[in-house]
N, C-alpha and C positions, 0 to 999 in steps of 0.2 A: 611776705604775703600773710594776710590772715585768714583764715579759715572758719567762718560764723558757725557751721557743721561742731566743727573738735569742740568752739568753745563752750557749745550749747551742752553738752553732756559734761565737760567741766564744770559748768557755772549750775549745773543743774543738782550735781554732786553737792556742790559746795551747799545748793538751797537743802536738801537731804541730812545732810550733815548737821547744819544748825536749826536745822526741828527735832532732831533726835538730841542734839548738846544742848540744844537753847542758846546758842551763838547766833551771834550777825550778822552776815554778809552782804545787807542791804544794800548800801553803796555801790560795793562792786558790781551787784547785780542791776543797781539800776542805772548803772554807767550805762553799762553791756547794752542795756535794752533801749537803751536812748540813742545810742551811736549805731545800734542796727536800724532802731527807727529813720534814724536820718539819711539812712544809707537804701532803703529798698529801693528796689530796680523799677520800671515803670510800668509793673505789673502789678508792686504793692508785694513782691515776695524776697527772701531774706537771696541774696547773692551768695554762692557759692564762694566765691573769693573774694577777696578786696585787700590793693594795695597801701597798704596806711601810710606810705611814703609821698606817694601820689596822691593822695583821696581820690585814686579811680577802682573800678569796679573792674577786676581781676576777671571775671566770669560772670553769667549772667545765671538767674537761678536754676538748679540741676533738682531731679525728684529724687536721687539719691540721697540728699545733700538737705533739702526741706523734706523730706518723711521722715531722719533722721532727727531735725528739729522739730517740729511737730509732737515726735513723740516727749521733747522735754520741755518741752517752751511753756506749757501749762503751769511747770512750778517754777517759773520764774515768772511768767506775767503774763493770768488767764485773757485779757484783754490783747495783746497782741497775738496768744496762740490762736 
């Protein structure tokens, strides 16, 4: 399973990171934000889980789970947060 939640404070880290190093992690971040674009629920909100073995949707979106991204999605892509 993956978890959009965990990865969004990883990937948000990573965005952190490379404005204080001056690294890049462009890529991987706009992997990230493409494959959850493709994936919201039919609400338009990021799924709590998703099985990438399946491309089915694990869980449908939790407020635990998007307040949690919300608070990091901004530094990864003010247009989708």
């Amino acid at each position: 399973m993956a978890w959009p939640a965990d990865n969004a404070v990883a990937l948000a880290s990573m965005c952190v990171h490379d404005e204080l190093r001056g690294r890049r992690s462009n890529q991987v971040v706009a992997r990230w934000v493409a494959q959850v674009r493709a994936r919201l629920d039919i609400q338009g909100m990021i799924p709590h889980a998703w099985d990438p073995a399946t491309e089915k949707r694990g869980e449908h979106a939790r407020g635990c789970s998007q307040a949690l991204i919300n608070a990091f999605l901004p530094l990864m892509d003010s247009t989708l947060a």
